[in-house]
C-alpha positions as CSV (number, residue, x, y, z in Angstrom):
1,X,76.2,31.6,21.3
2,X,77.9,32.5,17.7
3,X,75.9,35.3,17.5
4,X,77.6,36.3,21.3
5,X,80.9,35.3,20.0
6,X,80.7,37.8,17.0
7,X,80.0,40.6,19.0
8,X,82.7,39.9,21.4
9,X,85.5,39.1,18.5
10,X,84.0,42.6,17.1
11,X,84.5,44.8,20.2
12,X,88.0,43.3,20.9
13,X,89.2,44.3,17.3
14,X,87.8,47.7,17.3
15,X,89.2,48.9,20.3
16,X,92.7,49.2,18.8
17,X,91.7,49.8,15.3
18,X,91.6,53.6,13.8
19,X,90.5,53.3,9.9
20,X,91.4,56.0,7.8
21,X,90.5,54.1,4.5
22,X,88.9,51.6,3.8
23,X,92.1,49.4,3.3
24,X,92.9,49.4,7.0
25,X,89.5,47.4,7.3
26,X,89.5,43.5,6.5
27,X,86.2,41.3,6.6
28,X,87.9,37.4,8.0
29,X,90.9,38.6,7.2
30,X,90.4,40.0,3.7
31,X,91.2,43.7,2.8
32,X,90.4,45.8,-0.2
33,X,93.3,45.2,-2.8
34,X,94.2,42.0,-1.7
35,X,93.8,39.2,-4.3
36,X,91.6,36.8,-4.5
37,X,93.7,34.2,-5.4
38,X,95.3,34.4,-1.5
39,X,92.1,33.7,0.1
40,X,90.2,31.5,-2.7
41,X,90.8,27.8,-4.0
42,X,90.9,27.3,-8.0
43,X,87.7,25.7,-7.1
44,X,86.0,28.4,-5.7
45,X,87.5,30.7,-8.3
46,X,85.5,28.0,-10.5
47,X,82.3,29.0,-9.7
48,X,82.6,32.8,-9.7
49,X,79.6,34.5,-10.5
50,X,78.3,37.4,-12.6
51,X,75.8,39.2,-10.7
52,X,74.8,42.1,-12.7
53,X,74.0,42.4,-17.3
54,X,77.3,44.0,-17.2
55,X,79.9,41.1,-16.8
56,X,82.3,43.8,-15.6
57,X,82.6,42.3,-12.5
58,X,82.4,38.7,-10.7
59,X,81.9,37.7,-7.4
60,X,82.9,34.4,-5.5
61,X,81.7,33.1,-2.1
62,X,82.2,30.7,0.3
63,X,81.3,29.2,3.6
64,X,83.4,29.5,6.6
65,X,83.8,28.4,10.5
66,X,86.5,30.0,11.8
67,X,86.0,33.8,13.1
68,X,82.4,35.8,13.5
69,X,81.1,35.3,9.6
70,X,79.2,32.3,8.7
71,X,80.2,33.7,4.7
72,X,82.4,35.9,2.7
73,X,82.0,36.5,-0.3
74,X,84.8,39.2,-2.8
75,X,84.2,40.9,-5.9
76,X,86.6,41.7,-8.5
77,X,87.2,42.6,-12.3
78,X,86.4,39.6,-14.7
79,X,89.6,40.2,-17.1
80,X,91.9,41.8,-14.1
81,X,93.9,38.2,-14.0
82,X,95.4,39.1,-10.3
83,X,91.8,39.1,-9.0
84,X,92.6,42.6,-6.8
85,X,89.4,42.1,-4.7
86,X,86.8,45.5,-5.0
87,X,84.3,44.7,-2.2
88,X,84.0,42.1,0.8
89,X,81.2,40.8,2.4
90,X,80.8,39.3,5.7
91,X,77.4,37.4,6.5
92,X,75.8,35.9,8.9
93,X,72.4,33.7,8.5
94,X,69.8,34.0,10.2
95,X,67.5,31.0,8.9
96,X,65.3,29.8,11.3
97,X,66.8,31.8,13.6
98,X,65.2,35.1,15.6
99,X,65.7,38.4,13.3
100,X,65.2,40.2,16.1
101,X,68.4,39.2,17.2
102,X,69.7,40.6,13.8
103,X,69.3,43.8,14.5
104,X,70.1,43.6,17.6
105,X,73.8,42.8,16.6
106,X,73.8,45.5,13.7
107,X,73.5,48.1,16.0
108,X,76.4,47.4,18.6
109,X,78.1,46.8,15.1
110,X,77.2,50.4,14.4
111,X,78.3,51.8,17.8
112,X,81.9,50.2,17.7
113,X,81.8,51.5,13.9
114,X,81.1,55.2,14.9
115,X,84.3,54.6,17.5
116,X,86.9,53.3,14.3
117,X,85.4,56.2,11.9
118,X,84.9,58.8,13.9
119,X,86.8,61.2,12.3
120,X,87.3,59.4,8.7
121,X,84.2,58.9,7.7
122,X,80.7,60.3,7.4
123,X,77.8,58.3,9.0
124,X,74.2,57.5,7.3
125,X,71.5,55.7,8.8
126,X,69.1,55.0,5.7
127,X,66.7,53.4,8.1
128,X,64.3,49.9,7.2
129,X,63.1,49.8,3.4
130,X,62.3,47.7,1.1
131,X,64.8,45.9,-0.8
132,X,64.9,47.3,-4.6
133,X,66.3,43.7,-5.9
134,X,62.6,42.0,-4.5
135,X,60.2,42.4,-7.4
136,X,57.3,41.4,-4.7
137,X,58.3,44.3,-2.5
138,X,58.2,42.4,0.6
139,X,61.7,41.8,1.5
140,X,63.7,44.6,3.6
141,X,66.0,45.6,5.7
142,X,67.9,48.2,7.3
143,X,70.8,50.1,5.9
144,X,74.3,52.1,7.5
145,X,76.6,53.1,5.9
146,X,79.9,54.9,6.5
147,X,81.1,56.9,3.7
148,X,85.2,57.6,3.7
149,X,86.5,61.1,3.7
150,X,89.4,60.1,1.8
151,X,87.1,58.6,-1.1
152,X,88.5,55.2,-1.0
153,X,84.6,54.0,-0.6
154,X,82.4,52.9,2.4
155,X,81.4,50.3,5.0
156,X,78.0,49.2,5.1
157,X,76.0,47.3,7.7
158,X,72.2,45.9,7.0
159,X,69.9,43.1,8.6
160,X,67.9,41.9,5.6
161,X,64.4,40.2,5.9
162,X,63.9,38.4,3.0
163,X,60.7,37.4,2.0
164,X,60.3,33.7,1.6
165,X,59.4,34.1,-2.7
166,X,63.1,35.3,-3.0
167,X,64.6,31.7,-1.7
168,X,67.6,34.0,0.2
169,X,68.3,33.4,4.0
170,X,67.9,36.0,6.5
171,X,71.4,37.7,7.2
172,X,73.1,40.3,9.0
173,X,75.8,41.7,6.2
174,X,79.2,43.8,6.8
175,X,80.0,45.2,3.6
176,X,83.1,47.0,2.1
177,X,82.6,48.4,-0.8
178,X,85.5,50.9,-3.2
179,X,84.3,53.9,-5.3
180,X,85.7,52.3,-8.0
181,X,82.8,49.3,-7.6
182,X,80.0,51.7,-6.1
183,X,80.2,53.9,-9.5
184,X,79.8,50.3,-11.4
185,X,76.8,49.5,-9.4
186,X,75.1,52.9,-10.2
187,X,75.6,52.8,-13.5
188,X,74.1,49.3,-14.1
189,X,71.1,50.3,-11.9
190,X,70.0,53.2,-13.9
């Protein structure tokens, strides 16, 4: 039923909704260059996370009920003290739950994306692969990604199949991601 629910609340929010950057598109009510601080307690703030060698950046998550996600989670500079959020991610969980049913909501995901970017963006479909991050090569997923023309940064949608030696939960991710945090990522990847 949640799963029903998401795609409903999704459809009814992208019929009026025309991005043009990706600050005109919020993930449970979180934008791009919002702060942290509005949408975080001091505890969550607490347990921020550094994700990558390079403590450039941290990233804090939470659970939530209200609205499609099941989890958000923000990324932002370490040392930028107003916490001016670089990426969002929206997740659902699919633990114990059919993965079929995962990809199955990424693609009318996709579809009501194409209506939004239509003219703003550039669409990629980078297909099912395996996830780089698994050293045992058996976790994938699939990838979409809408790339801005205005070079503000991208929207990404992937269903993600982890294999069971990772310890991560099956999940259906909406991601927005600025240039500005993409060039980090490629950088520490090299």
């Amino acid at each position: 039923m949640k799963k029903f629910f998401f795609i409903i609340i999704l459809i009814v929010n992208f019929e009026t909704l025309k991005a043009e950057s990706i600050n005109d598109f919020q993930i449970a009510g979180i934008s791009i260059g919002d702060s942290a601080l509005d949408f975080f307690s001091e505890d969550d703030l607490k347990s921020k996370r550094f994700m990558y060698k390079n403590k450039k950046y941290a990233s804090v998550a939470k659970l939530i009920d209200n609205g499609p996600y099941e989890g958000v989670s923000v990324e932002f500079e370490a040392n930028d003290k107003k916490l001016i959020i670089k990426a969002i991610n929206g997740k659902i969980l699919y633990d114990n739950k059919n993965f079929n049913d995962c990809y199955k909501s990424e693609n009318q995901i996709v579809r009501e994306l194409k209506i939004i970017f239509k003219d703003n963006a550039l669409y990629n479909n980078f297909g099912i692969t395996v996830h780089p991050g698994d050293k045992t090569g058996k976790s994938s997923g699939s990838h979409h990604q809408f790339d801005m023309k205005d070079g503000s940064g991208f929207v990404m949608v992937e269903c993600m199949n982890w294999a069971d030696e990772t310890g991560f939960t099956d999940n259906l991710k909406v991601s927005i991601i600025t240039d500005e945090f993409n060039n980090f990522l490629i950088e520490t990847y090299k």
